[in-house]
C-alpha positions as CSV (number, residue, x, y, z in Angstrom):
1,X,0.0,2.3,-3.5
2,X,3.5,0.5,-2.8
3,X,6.3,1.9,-2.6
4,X,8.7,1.8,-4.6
5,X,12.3,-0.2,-4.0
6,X,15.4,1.5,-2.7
7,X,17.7,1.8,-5.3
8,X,20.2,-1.4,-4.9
9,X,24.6,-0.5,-4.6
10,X,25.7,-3.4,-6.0
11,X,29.2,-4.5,-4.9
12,X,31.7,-6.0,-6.2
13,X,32.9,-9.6,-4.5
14,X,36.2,-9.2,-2.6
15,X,39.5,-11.4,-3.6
16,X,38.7,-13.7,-1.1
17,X,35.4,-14.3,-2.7
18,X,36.9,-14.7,-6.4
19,X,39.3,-17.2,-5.3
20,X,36.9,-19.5,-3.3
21,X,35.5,-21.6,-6.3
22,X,36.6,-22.4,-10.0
23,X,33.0,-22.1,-10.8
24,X,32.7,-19.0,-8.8
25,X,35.5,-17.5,-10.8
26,X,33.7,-19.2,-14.3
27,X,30.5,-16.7,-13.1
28,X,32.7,-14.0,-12.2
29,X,32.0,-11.8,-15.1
30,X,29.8,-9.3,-14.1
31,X,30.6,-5.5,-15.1
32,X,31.1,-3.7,-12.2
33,X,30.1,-0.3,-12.8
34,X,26.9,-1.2,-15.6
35,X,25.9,-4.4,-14.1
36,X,26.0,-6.1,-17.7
37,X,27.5,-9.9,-17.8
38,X,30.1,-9.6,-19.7
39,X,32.1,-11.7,-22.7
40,X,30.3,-15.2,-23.7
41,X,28.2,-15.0,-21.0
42,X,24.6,-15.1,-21.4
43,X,22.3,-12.6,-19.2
44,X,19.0,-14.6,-18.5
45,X,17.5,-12.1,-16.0
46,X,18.1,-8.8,-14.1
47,X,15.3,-7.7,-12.2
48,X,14.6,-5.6,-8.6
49,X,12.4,-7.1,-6.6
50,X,10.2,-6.2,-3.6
51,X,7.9,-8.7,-0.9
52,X,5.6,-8.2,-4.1
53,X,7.7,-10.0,-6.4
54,X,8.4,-13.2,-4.5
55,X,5.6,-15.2,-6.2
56,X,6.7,-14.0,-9.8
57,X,10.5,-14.2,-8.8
58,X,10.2,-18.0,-7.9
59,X,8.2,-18.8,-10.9
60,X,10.3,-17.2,-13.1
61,X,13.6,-18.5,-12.0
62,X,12.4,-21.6,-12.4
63,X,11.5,-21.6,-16.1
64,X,14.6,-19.8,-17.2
65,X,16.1,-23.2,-14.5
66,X,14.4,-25.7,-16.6
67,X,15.1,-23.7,-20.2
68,X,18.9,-24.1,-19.4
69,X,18.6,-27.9,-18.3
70,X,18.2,-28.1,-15.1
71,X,16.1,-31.1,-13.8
72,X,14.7,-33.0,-10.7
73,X,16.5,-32.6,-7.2
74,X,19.0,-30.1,-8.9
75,X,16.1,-27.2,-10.3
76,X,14.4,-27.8,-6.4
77,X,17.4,-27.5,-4.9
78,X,18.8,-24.4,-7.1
79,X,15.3,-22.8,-7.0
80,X,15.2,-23.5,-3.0
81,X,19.0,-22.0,-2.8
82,X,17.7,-18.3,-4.3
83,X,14.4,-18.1,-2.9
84,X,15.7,-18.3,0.6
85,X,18.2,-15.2,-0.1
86,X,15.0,-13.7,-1.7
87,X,12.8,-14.0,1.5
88,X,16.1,-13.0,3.8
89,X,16.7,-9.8,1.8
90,X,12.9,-8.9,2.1
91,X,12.9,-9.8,6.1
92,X,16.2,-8.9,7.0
93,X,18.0,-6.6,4.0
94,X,16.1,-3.6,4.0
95,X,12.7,-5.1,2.2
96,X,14.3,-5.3,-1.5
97,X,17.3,-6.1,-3.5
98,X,18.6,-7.1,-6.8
99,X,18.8,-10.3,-8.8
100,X,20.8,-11.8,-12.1
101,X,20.7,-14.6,-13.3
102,X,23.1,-16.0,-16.2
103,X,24.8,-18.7,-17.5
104,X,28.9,-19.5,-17.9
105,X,31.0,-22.1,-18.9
106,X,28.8,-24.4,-18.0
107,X,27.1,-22.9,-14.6
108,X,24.0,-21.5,-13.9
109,X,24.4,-18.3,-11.7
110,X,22.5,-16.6,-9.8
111,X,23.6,-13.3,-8.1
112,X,20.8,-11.7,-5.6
113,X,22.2,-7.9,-4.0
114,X,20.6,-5.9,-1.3
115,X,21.2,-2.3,1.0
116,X,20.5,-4.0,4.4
117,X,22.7,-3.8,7.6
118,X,24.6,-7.0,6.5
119,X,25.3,-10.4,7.9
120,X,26.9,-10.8,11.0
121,X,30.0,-12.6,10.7
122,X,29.0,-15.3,13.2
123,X,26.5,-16.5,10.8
124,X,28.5,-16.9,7.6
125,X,30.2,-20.0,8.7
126,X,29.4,-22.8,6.5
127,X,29.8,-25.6,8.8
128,X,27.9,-23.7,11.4
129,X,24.4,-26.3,11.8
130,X,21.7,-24.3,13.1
131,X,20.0,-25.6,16.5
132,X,16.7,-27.2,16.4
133,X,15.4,-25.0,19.0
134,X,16.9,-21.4,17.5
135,X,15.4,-19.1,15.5
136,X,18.0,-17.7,13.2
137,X,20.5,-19.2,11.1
138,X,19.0,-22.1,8.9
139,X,17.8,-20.4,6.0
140,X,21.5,-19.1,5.7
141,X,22.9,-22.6,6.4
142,X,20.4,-24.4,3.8
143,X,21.6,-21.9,1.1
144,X,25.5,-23.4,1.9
145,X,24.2,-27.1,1.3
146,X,22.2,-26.5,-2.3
147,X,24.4,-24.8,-4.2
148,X,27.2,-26.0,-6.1
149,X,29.3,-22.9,-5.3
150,X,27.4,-20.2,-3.1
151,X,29.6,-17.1,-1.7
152,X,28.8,-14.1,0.7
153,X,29.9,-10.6,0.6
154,X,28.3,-8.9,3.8
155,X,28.8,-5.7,5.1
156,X,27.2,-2.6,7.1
157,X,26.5,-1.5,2.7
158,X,24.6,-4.8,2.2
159,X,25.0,-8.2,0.8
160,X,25.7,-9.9,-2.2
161,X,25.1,-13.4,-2.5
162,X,26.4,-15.6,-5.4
163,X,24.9,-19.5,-6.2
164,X,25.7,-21.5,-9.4
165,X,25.2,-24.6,-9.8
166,X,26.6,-26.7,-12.6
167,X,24.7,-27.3,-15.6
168,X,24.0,-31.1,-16.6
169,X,25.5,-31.8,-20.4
């Protein structure tokens, strides 16, 4: 039988965070103590997720990709963006987390929240290119390149990681 996830602290993002992006702060609407999106936002999914789920995740985030618009290069690289935070919060942040997905203003965002040990700070610089010959580091760094808007929040409590991409129309 498997077992079943750890329940997932969701943070909220720090001012630093919120002040990054206009379309960060467009997505920035999430209640922070009943995890609803607030206002004229509209919740497309909130699910937990285990290794299990990976398959279904994808697929899922996909349609609900394609129902809002998105096309071509943009869904690939939008759907690419969140299923590499998927696969580093099962390998690396403590085997599941937590992920929402909603639409605002004009941006599709997709929030994904884990109880691992947290990024090391080294590793959240965007500009940082991996090297070919490392091990570590370009999952995080192709996550930076396919997103419109993509923040981290990192810390010994976990990791939050924010993506939206902006909506064609």
């Amino acid at each position: 039988m498997p077992t079943p996830p750890r329940p997932i602290r969701v943070r909220p993002f720090s001012s630093i965070a919120r002040t990054w992006s206009p379309a960060i702060r467009r997505c920035d609407t999430v209640n922070e103590v009943s995890g609803d999106v607030v206002g004229d936002r509209h919740r497309l999914m909130a699910r937990m997720f285990t290794g299990h789920d990976i398959a279904d995740i994808r697929h899922t985030l996909a349609r609900h990709a394609t129902d809002q618009g998105l096309s071509g290069m943009r869904h690939h690289d939008f759907v690419l963006a969140v299923h590499e935070v998927v696969v580093n919060v099962i390998g690396h942040g403590g085997g599941s987390g937590l992920m929402r997905l909603w639409q605002a203003d004009g941006m599709l965002c997709c929030e994904i929240s884990d109880d691992g040990p947290g990024i090391p700070a080294r590793r959240l610089h965007r500009s940082q290119v991996p090297s070919h010959d490392g091990e570590d580091g370009r999952g995080l760094w192709l996550i930076w390149q396919l997103g419109d808007a993509v923040t981290f929040s990192s810390g010994t409590g976990g990791t939050t990681v924010r993506i939206s991409v902006r909506l064609p129309g």
